[in-house]
N, C-alpha and C positions, 0 to 999 in steps of 0.2 A: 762824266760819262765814259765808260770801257771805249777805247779806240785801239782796234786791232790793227798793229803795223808790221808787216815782214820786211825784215832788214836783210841787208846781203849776206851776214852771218844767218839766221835764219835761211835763206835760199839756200846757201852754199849747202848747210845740213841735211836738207831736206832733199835736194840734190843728187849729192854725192853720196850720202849715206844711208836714206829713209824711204824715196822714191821706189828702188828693187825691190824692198822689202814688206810694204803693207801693199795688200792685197787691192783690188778693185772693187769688194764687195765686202764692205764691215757692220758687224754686231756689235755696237757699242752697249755692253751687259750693266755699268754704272754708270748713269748720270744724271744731275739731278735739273729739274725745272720746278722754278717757285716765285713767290711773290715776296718784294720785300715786306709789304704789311701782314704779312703771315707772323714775322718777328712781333711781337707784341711788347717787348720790354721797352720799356718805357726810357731807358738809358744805351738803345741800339746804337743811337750815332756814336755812343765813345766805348761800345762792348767790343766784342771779340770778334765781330762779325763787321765791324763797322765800314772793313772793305767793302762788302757789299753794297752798303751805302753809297758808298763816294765812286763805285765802277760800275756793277750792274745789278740796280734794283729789282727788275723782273727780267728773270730767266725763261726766255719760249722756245717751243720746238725751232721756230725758226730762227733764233739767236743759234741755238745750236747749229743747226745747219751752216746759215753764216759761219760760224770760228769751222766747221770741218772741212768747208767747201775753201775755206782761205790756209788752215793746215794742213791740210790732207787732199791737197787739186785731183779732180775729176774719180771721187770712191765716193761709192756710194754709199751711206751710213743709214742702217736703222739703229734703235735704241730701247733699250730696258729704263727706265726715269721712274725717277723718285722724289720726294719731297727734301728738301734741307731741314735737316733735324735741329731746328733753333732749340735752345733752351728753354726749358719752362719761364715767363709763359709764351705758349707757343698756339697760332691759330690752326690746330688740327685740322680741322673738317677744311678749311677753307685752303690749307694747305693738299689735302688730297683731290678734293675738288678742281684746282687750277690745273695740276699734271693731268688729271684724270682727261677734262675738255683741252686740255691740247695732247694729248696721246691720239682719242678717239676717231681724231682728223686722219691719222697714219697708220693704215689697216700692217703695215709690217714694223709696226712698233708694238711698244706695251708699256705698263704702267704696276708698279708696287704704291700700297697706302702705308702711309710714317703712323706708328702706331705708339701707345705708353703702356707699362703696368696697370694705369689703372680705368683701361678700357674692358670692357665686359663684353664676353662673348656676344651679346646681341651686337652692341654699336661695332664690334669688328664684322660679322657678318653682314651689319647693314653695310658699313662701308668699303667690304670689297664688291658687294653687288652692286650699289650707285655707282662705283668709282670704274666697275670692271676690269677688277687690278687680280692680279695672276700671282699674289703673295703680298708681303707685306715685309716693312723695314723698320724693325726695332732699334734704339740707338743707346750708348752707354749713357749719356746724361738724362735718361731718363730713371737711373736704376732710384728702385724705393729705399732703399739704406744711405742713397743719399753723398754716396762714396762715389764716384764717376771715374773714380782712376782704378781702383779693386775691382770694383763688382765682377758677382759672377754670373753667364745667359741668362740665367732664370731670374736676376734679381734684375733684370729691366727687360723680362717679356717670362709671362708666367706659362707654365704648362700648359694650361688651360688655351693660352692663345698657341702652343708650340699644337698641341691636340686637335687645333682647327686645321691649319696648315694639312697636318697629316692626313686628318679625315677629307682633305680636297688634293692632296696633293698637291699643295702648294712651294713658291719657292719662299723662304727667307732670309735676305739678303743680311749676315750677321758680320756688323763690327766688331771684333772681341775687345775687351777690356784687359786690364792689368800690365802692369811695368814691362812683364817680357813677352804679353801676348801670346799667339799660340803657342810657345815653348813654358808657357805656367802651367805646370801641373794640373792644378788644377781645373784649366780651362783646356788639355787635353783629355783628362776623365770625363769632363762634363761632355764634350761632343761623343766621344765614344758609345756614352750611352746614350745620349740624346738622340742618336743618328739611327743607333740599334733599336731603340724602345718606340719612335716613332718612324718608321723605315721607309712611309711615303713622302717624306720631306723630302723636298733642294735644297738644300743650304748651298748656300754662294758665301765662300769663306770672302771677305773682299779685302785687298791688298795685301795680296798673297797670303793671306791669315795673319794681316797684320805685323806680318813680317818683314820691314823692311830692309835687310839686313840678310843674311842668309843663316847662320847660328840659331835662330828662330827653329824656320822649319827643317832645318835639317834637326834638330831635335824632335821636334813633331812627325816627321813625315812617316819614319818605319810606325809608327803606332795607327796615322790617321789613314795612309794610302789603301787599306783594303776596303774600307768604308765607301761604297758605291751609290751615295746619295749626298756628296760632298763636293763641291766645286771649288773652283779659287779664279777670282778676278786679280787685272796684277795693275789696277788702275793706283796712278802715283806714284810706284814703286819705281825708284831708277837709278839701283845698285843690281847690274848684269849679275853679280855673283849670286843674290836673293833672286835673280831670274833660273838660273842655271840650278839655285838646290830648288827649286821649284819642278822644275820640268824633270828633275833625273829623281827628286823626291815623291813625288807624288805619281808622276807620269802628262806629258804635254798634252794627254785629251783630256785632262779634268780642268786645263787654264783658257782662260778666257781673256778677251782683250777687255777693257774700261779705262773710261780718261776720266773720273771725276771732275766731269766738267759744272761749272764753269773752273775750276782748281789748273786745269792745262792749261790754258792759252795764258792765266802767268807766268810771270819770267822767273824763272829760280830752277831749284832741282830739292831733292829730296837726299840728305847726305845722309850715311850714319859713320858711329866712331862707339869703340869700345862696345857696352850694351846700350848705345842708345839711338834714336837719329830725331832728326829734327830739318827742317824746313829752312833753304838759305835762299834768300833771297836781295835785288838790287839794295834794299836798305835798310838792313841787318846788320851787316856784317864791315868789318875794318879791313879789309886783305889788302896787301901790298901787292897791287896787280900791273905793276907800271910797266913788266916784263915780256907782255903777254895782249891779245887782244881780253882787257876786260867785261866783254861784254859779256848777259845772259841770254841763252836760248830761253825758249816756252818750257815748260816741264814737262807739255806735251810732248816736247821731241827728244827730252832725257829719260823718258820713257820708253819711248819707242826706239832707243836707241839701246838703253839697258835691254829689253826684249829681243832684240838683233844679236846684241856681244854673248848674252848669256845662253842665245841656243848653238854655240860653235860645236861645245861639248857634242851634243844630239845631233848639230847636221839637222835642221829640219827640213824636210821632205816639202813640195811643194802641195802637196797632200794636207800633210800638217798645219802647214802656212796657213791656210785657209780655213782651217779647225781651231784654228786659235783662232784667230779676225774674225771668224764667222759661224762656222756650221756646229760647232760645240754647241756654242749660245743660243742659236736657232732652232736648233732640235731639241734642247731643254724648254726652251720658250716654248715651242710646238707641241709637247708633252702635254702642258697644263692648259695648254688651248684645247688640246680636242678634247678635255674634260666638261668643257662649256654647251 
């Protein structure tokens, strides 16, 4: 069972370095609530997910609050939630369902439905109407070529479902696919036009457009920044310099805060090196750390800590501050509310 512990390192950070800087009032734009028996594969306890297994098999609003109310003392958090995109096979319905009845308890929260390729416009419009989800979260292992590391938007959420979005103004929270992410060609053209051809869409690029790293979007950014139906979540990301080309890239009112939780309150960070990064965490890794206090923070607070170092550049305004934690998120959410 997940047991949440704050240790003095933790304190200290939180402290000294985190406390000034997140606001009293946060939008948390990513995070997901789910049921472990949503996973249906029949070899979950030894898959890719089997953490979830052995820390926290059902994720609820109120687990959430718990981990915010113990990282983040006395802010108040509402939240955008979403389903965990298990692999096929995956309990769809049962999976938007869950979030759906723990959203609707929290009138300043909301809820996106995990949707596939091979949902048909009716079963997507029945299930943002049961669900009363405000967009929808397609995911790369869902793509129909079968490719999960290539694929392109459309090959794991088709037109047809990008065409609903539009005709409600919807948001859709999009993972990009491929080795460099939003710096692929190819998946720079695709949003260009995708963004222009269906112009009432949200898109919520999330982790920083998948860029963890900053050579990403600063490649992207002069193409994607006039695009005014595009957001960026910068949940995960905790390389300050992929904070910094974000914010001078795009501009700090299109970023938004998210903690892919439950992925925060583990202990690790999120490194990269050369074109790549990857996930370090208590027992991965060999480091000769004998030098040093070894220990790991939350990647909650290597986030929020990248988010702090990377706006030195901008100076953000206490204005801003708040635009990021909160009112960005809020007023897009808002958007597609008063459409209802």
């Amino acid at each position: 069972m997940f047991n949440l512990e704050i240790n003095d390192l933790d304190k200290k950070i939180w402290d000294e370095e985190l406390s000034d800087f997140v606001p009293e009032k946060v939008y948390d734009v990513h995070t997901h609530i789910y049921q472990w028996q949503s996973n249906l594969d029949k070899n979950k306890n030894t898959g890719p997910y089997k953490y979830q297994g052995e820390n926290f098999q059902n994720v609820s609003f109120d687990l959430l609050n718990k981990v915010d109310n113990e990282l983040m003392p006395g802010r108040v958090v509402e939240r955008l939630s979403f389903p965990f995109p298990y692999n096929y096979p995956c309990d769809f319905n049962n999976s938007n369902q869950y979030v759906s009845a723990q959203t609707n308890n929290h009138q300043e929260s909301d809820n996106l439905i995990l949707i596939n390729p091979m949902m048909n416009e009716k079963e997507i419009i029945q299930g943002l109407q049961s669900s009363q989800a405000i967009g929808f979260k397609p995911y790369r292992t869902y793509s129909k070529t079968g490719d999960i590391t290539n694929c392109r938007i459309t090959d794991f959420m088709s037109e047809e479902h990008i065409k609903i979005a539009d005709e409600k103004s919807l948001i859709i929270m999009m993972h990009l696919s491929k080795k460099y992410g939003v710096a692929d060609d190819e998946n720079i053209n695709d949003l260009i036009f995708l963004s222009e051809k269906y112009p009432n869409v949200k898109w919520i690029l999330a982790h920083c457009a998948r860029s963890y790293s900053a050579w990403g979007i600063e490649k992207a950014a002069k193409k994607l920044r006039d695009l005014k139906n595009i957001w960026y979540d910068c949940s995960t990301v905790c390389e300050s310099d992929a904070l910094d080309a974000l914010y001078t890239g795009v501009g700090v009112d299109r970023v938004m805060y998210g903690s892919d939780d439950m992925i925060g309150p583990m202990r690790g960070k999120y490194i990269s090196f050369g074109m790549a990064w990857s996930n370090i965490n208590e027992n991965n890794h060999s480091l000769k750390l004998d030098h040093c206090d070894s220990r790991m923070t939350f990647i909650r607070y290597e986030q929020l800590r990248a988010m702090k170092r990377g706006s030195r550049q901008i100076g953000l305004s206490v204005k801003q501050k708040n635009a990021l934690f909160y009112n960005t998120a809020k007023n897009l959410v808002n958007s597609v509310k008063s459409l209802y």
